[in-house]
C-alpha positions in Angstrom: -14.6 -57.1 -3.8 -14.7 -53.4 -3.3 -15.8 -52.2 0.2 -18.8 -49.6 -1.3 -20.3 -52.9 -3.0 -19.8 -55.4 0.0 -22.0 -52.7 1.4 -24.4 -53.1 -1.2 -24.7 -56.2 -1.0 -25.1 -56.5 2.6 -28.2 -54.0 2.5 -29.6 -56.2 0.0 -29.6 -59.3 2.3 -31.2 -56.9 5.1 -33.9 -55.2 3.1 -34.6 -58.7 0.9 -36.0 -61.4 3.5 -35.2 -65.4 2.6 -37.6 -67.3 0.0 -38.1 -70.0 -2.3 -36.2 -67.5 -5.0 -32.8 -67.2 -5.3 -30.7 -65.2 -7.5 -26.8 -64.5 -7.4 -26.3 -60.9 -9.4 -23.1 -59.9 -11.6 -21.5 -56.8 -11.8 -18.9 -56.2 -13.8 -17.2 -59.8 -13.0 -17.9 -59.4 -9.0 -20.5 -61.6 -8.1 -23.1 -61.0 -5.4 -24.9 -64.2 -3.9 -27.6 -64.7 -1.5 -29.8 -62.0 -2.2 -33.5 -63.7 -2.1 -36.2 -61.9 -3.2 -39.8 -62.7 -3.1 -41.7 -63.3 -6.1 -44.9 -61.8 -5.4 -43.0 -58.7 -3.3 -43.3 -56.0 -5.7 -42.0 -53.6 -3.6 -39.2 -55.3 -2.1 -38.3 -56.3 -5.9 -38.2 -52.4 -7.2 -35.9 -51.6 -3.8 -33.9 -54.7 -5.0 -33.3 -53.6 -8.6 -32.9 -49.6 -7.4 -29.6 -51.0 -5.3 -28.5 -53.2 -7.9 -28.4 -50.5 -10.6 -27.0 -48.1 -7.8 -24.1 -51.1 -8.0 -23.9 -50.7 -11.5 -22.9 -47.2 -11.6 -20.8 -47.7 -9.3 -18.7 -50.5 -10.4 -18.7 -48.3 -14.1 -17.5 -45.2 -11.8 -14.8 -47.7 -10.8 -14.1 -49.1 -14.0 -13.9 -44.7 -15.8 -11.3 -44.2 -13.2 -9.3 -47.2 -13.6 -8.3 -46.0 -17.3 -7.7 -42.7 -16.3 -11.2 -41.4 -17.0 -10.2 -40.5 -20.3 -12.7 -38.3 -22.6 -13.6 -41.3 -24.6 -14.2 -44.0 -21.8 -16.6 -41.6 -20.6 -18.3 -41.0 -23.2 -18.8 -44.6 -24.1 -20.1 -45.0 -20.4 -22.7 -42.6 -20.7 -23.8 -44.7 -23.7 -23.7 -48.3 -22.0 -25.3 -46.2 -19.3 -28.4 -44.9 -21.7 -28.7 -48.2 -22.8 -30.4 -49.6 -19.8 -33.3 -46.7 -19.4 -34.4 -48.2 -23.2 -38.5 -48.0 -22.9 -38.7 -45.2 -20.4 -41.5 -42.9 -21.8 -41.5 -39.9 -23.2 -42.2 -36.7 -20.6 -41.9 -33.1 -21.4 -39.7 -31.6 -19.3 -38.6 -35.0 -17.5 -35.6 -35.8 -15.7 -35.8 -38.7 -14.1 -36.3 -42.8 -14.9 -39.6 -42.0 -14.2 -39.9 -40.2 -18.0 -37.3 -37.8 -20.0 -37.1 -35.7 -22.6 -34.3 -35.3 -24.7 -31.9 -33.2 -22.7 -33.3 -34.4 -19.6 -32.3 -38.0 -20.4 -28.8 -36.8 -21.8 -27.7 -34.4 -18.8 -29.0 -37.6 -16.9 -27.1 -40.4 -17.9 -23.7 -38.0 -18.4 -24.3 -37.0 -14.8 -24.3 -40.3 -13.8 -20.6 -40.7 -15.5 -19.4 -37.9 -13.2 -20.1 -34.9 -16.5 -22.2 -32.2 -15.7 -24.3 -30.9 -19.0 -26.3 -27.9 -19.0 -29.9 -28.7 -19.2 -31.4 -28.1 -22.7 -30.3 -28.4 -26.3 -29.9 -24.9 -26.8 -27.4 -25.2 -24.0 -26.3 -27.8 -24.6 -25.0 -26.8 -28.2 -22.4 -24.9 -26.3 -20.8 -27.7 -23.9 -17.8 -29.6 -24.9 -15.8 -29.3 -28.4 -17.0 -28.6 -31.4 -16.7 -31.1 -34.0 -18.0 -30.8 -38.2 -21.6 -31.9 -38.6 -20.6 -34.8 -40.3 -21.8 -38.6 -39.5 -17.7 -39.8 -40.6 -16.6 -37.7 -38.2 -18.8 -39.2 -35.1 -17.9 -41.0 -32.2 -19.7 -43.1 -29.3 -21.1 -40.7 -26.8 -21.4 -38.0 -29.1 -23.8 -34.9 -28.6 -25.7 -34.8 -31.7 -28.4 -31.6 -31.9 -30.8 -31.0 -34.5 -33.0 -28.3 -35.8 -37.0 -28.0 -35.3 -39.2 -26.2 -37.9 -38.4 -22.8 -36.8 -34.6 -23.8 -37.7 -34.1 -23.6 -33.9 -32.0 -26.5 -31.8 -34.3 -28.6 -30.1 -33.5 -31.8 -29.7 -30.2 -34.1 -28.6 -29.3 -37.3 -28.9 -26.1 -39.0 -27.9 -24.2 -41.0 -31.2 -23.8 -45.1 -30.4 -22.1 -46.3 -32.7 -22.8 -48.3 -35.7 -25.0 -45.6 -37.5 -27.2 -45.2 -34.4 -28.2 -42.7 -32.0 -29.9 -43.0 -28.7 -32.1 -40.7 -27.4 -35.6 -40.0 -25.5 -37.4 -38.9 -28.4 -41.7 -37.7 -28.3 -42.2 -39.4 -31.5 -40.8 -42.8 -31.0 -43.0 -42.5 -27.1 -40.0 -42.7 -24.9 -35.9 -43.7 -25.0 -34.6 -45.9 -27.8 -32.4 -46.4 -30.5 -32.6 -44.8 -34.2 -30.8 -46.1 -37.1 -29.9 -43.1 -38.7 -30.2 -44.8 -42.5 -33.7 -45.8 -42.2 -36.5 -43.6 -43.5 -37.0 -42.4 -40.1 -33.2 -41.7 -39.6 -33.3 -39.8 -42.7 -35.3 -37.4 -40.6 -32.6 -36.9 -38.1 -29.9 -36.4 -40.8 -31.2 -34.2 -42.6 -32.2 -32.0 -39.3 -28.5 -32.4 -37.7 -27.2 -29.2 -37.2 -24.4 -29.5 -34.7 -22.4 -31.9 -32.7 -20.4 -31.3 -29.5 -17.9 -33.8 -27.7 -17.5 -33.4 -23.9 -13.9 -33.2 -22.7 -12.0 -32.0 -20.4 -11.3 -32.3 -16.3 -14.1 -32.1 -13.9 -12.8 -28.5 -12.8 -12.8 -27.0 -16.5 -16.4 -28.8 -16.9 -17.7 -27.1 -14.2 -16.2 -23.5 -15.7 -17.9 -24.5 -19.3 -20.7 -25.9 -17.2 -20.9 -22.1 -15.4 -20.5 -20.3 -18.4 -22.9 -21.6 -20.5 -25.7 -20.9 -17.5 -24.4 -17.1 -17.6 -24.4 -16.7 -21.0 -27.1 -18.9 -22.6 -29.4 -19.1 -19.5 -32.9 -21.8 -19.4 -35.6 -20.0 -21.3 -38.1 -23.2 -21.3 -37.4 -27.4 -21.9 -37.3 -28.8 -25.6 -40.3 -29.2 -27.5 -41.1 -32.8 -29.0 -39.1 -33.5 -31.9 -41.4 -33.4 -35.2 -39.3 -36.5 -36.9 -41.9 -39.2 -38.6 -43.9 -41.6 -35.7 -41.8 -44.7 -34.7 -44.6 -47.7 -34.5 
C-alpha cells in the first residue's frame, strides 16, 4: 500500500474510536480495514468521509501519474471526480462542496486533477484548445460553454460521455447530469457556443493559466443559466 494512504488510514483509526460498526473501505483495489465509526457520531462520521475522499483523490492522483498523466486521463478524472459532488446545491459564486456554481464546480474538480482553470466561463473560453462546436467532435472532460440571453458566455459544463454533460447548473438546483437529447438538453444545444480541451504540461498551464488573468481579467461570477427547470 502506498505510504501517503497507510497514513490515512492510521488517522482514521485515531480520530474514529472502536464500536459496534465496522466497515473496511476500498480505494482503488487497496483496502483499508478497521476503521470503526460510531453510528450516532455525526461528527466523527463527516471527519471520517472528509479523509476517505482525501484518499480518493489521492489514489486517482496516483493512478493520472501512472499513465503518464496524459491529456485524456485527466480529463476523464476530472469527470469520475465531478461525479461524486452529484446533489451539491446550487450557490452563486460558490466554490466549494459546500455549493458551486458553474465555473466554480469546474475549476474545482480540474484542480483537484492537478489543472488549474481560470475562474469563470468567460475565462474559461480561453483555457485549453480549441475544438469545433460540434457534439461528434466531443470527448469526456470536455469544456463545453454556452451563451445567455445577451449572447454572452455564461455558463460551463464539462462533456461525460454518452450524450451527457455534468455540470452545477441554477436551474436543475445544484450539480447533476443532463442528457443533452432530452427537451431540456435541447436547451443546452442549441445555446453551445464553444468548447475548449485542456492540454498541455503543468508549466504551459500555468503560462495559459497567467495569461488568461492578464488579458481577460474577473469582471463578476456567472449568472444562473436560463435553460428550462429540471424537477
Amino acid at each position: 500500500m502506498p505510504r501517503c494512504l497507510v497514513g490515512l488510514a492510521v488517522l482514521a483509526s485515531l480520530l474514529l474510536p472502536p464500536s459496534a460498526l465496522s466497515a473496511q473501505i476500498s480505494i482503488s483495489g487497496i483496502s483499508i480495514s478497521g476503521i470503526d465509526i460510531y453510528g450516532s457520531d455525526i461528527n466523527r462520521i463527516r471527519r471520517a468521509a472528509k479523509i476517505l475522499r482525501t484518499a480518493r483523490d489521492v489514489a486517482d492522483a496516483g493512478t493520472i501519474a501512472a499513465n503518464g498523466g496524459s491529456t485524456r486521463k485527466r480529463a476523464q478524472s476530472a469527470v469520475a471526480t465531478g461525479r461524486r459532488y452529484v446533489g451539491v446545491p446550487y450557490v452563486w459564486g460558490g466554490s466549494t462542496p459546500r455549493g458551486f456554481d458553474c465555473s466554480g464546480f469546474v475549476q474545482y474538480v480540474y484542480k483537484k486533477n492537478g489543472v488549474p482553470l481560470p475562474r469563470t466561463s468567460r475565462q474559461m473560453a480561453h483555457a485549453g484548445q480549441r475544438v469545433s462546436a460540434s457534439l461528434a467532435n466531443l470527448r469526456e472532460g470536455d469544456l463545453m460553454l454556452f451563451r445567455g440571453r445577451n449572447g454572452v458566455i455564461n455558463h460551463v459544463a464539462l462533456y461525460a460521455g454518452r450524450n451527457r454533460i455534468l455540470h452545477s447548473s441554477s436551474s436543475a438546483g445544484g450539480v447533476g447530469f443532463d442528457d443533452l437529447s432530452s427537451r431540456r438538453g435541447q436547451y443546452f444545444r442549441t445555446h453551445l457556443v464553444a468548447v475548449r480541451r485542456v492540454n498541455g504540461n503543468g508549466r504551459s498551464l500555468m503560462e495559459a493559466l497567467e495569461k488568461i488573468y492578464r488579458d481577460f481579467p474577473f469582471e463578476e461570477f456567472d449568472a444562473p443559466d436560463q435553460a428550462p427547470r429540471k424537477w
